[in-house]
C-alpha positions in Angstrom: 0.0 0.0 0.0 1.5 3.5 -1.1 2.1 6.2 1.8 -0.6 8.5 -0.2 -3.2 5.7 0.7 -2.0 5.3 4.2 -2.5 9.0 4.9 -6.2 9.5 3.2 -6.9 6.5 5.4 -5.7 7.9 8.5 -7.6 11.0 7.9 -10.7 9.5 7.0 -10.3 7.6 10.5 -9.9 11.0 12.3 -13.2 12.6 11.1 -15.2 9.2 11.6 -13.8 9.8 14.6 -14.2 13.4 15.5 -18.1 13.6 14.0 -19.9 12.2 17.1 -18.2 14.7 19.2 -19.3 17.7 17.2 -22.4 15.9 17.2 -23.1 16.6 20.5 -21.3 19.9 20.7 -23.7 21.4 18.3 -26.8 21.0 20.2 -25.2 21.7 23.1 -24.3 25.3 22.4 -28.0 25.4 21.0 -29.1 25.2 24.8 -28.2 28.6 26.2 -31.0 30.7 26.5 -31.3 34.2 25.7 -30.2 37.3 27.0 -32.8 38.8 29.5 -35.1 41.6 28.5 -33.8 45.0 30.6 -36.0 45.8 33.7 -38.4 48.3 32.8 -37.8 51.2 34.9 -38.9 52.4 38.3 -41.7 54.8 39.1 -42.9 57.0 42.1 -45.4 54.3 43.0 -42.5 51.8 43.7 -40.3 54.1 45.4 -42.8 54.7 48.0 -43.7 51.4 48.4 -40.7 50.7 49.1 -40.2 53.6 51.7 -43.4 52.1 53.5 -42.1 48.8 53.6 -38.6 50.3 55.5 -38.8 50.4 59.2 -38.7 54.2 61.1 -35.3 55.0 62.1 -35.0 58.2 64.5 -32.8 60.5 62.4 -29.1 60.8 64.7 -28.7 64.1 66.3 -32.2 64.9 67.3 -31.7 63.9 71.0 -32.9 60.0 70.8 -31.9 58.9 74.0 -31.6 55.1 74.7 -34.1 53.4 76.6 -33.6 53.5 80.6 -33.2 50.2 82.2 -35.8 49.2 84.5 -33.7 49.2 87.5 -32.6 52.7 87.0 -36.0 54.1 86.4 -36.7 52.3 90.0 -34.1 54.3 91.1 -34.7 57.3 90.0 -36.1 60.1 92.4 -39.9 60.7 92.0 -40.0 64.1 94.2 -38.1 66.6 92.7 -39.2 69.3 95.0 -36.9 71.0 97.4 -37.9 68.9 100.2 -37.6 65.7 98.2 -34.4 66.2 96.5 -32.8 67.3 100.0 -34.0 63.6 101.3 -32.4 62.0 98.1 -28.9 63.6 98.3 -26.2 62.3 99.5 -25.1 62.4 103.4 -22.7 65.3 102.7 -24.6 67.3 100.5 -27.6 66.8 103.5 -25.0 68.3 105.7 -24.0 71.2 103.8 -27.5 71.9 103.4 -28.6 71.6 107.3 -25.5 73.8 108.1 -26.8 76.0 105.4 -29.9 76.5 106.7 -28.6 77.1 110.1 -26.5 79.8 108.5 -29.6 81.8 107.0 -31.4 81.4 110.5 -28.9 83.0 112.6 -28.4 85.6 109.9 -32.2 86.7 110.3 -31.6 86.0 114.3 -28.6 88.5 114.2 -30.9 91.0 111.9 -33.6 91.2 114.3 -32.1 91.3 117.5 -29.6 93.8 116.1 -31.9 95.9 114.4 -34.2 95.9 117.9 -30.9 97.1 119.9 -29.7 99.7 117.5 -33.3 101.5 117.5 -33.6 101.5 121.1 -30.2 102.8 121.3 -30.2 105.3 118.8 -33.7 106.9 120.2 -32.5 106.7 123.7 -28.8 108.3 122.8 -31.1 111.1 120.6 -32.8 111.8 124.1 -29.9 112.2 126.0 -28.1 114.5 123.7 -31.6 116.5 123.4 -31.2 116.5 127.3 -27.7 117.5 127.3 -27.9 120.6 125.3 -31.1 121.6 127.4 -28.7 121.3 130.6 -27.1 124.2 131.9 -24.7 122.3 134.0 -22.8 119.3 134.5 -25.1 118.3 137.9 -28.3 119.1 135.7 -27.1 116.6 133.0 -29.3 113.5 132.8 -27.9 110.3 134.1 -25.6 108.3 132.2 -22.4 106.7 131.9 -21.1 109.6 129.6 -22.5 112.2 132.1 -21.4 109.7 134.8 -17.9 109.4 133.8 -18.1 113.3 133.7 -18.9 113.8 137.3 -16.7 111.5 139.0 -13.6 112.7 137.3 -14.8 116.3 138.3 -15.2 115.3 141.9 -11.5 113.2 141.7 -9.8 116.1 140.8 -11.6 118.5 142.9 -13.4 120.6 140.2 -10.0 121.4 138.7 -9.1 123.2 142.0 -5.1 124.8 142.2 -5.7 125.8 138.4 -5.3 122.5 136.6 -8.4 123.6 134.6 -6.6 122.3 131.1 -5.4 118.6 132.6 -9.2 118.4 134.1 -11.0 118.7 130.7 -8.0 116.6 129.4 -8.9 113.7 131.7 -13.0 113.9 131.3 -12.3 113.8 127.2 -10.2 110.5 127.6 -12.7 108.9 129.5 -15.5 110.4 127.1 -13.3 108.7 124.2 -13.2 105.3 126.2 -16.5 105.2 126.5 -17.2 105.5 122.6 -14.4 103.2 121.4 -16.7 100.7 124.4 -20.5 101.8 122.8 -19.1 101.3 119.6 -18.1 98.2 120.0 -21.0 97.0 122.1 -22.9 97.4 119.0 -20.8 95.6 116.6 -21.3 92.6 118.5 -22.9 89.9 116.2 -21.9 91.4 113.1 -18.5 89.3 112.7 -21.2 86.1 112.3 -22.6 87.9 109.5 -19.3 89.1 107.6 -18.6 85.1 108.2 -21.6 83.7 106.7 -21.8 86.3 103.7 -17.9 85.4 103.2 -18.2 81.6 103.7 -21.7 80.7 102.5 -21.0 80.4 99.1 -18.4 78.1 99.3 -19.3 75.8 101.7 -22.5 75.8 98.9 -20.1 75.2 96.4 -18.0 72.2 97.9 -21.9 70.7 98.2 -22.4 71.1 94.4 -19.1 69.5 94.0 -19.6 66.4 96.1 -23.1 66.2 94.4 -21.9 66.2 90.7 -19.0 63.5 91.6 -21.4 61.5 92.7 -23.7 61.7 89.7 -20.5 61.1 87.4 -20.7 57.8 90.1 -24.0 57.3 89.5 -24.4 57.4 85.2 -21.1 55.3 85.2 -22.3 52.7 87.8 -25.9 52.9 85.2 -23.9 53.1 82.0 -26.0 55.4 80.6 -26.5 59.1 79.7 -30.0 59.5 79.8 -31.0 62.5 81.0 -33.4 61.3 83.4 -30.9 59.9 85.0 -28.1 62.6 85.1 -30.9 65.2 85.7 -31.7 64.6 89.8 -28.5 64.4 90.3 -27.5 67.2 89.1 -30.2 69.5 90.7 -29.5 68.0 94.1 -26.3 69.0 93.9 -27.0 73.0 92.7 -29.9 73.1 95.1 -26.4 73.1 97.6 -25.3 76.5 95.5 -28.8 77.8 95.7 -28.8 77.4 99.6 -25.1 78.4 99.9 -26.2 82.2 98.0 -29.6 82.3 99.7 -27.3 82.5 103.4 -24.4 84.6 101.9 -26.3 87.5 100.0 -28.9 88.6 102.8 -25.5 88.2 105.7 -23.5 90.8 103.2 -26.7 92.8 102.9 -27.7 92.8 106.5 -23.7 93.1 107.5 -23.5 96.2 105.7 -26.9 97.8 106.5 -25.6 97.4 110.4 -22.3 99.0 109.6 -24.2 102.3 108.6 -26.2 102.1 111.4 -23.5 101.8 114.1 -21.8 104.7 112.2 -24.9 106.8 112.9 -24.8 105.3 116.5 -20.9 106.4 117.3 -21.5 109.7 115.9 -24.6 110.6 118.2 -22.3 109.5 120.9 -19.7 111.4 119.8 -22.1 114.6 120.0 -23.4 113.7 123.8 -19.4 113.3 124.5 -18.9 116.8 123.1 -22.0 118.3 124.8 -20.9 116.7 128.2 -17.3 118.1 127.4 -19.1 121.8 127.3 -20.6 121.5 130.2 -17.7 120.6 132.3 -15.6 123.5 130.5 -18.7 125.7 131.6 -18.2 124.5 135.0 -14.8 124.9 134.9 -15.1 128.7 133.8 -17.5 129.3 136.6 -15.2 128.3 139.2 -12.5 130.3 138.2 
């Protein structure tokens, strides 16, 4: 058999061969279906049915607190009154408050008691001078410690007998000064309490705030949460310590200072009965010469 036989043989073989296989190929690539048709578009209908279909989110920003748990809303004060949040505060903030208080009361205590003393005294010291100038002599003066002091000086040096005039009226105007330096005085008593309370009262009300906060930082990090119903009572229990500390310290300044212009009145009439006691004894004086 020639070689050109041999080879037309062999490739009749290999397409016998290879002819089932495209057999099957052929259908097979027959199978895939076609392309699908494009979507037809959306319209308003479907976009808000599909925005009803979405559940409500809260938008951020706008305050959405998370939900307090149980236990802290059992916690939580009910009485936010003055009264109530005082019995919900905390043992130290309850004692700046009590001392507080105690603060304002003897600061209205000191205000009446004062302001009852100082109007008796200045009528009675207005008398007495009235009385004073009316006198026409040291034994016709009303009296009184200032007219007191007067006379017995007068009798100790014998009426300023062997011409010691100048040393006598030297003598009756140091005890006259004495004695105004002691009513002066006499009447200042009580007023250092209020100088104390108006300069201490606001931060003893302050410290109180303080302790209060600190312990609602305690409080929202023992809760782990910032809700505001549970930062709030905190809060306010510890400013209602501020609002005490202020309502002692402003009327004790006010008060403090009202009294200071009165006794400043006070020292001056006294100082005017001193001098009209001091012209009667020169009076006497030039009498006896």
């Amino acid at each position: 058999m020639s070689v050109p036989r041999v080879a037309a043989i062999r490739r009749l073989a290999a397409v016998l061969v290879l002819l089932p296989a495209l057999a099957v190929a052929q259908p097979a690539a027959q199978d895939f279906p076609p392309p699908p048709a494009p979507p037809p578009p959306l319209t308003a209908a479907d976009f808000a049915a599909f925005a009803s279909a979405q559940p409500a989110v809260p938008p951020p920003g706008n305050g959405a607190a998370a939900p307090v748990p149980e236990a802290v809303q059992a916690a939580l004060p009910k009485d936010l009154s003055v009264w109530g949040m005082f019995l919900a505060a905390d043992v130290v903030v309850q004692a700046v408050m009590v001392g507080l208080a105690f603060a304002s009361v003897l600061t209205w205590t000191v205000f009446v008691a004062k302001l009852i003393e100082l109007t008796v005294a200045n009528g009675r010291q207005r008398r007495l001078l009235a009385a004073v100038d009316r006198a026409g002599s040291l034994a016709d003066a009303p009296a009184d410690p200032l007219v007191g002091a007067a006379r017995e000086e007068w009798k100790m040096s014998d009426g300023g007998a062997g011409g010691d005039r100048d040393g006598l009226k030297e003598r009756v105007a140091s005890r006259l000064e004495r004695l105004e330096a002691a009513a002066g005085r006499r009447m200042l008593k009580g007023t250092g309490l209020l100088a104390t309370i108006g300069a201490t009262a606001p931060f003893v009300g302050l410290f109180g705030t303080v302790w209060g906060i600190m312990n609602s930082f305690i409080g929202i990090s023992r809760s782990q949460t910032t809700n505001l119903a549970v930062v709030a009572p905190g809060i306010a229990e510890a400013l209602l310590a501020t609002a005490l500390g202020l309502a002692a310290a402003i009327p004790a300044v006010v008060i403090y200072n009202h009294f200071a212009r009165r006794v400043s009145a006070y020292r001056a009439l006294v100082g005017d009965t001193s001098a009209a006691v001091l012209r009667l004894v020169s009076r006497d004086v030039g009498r006896c010469r």
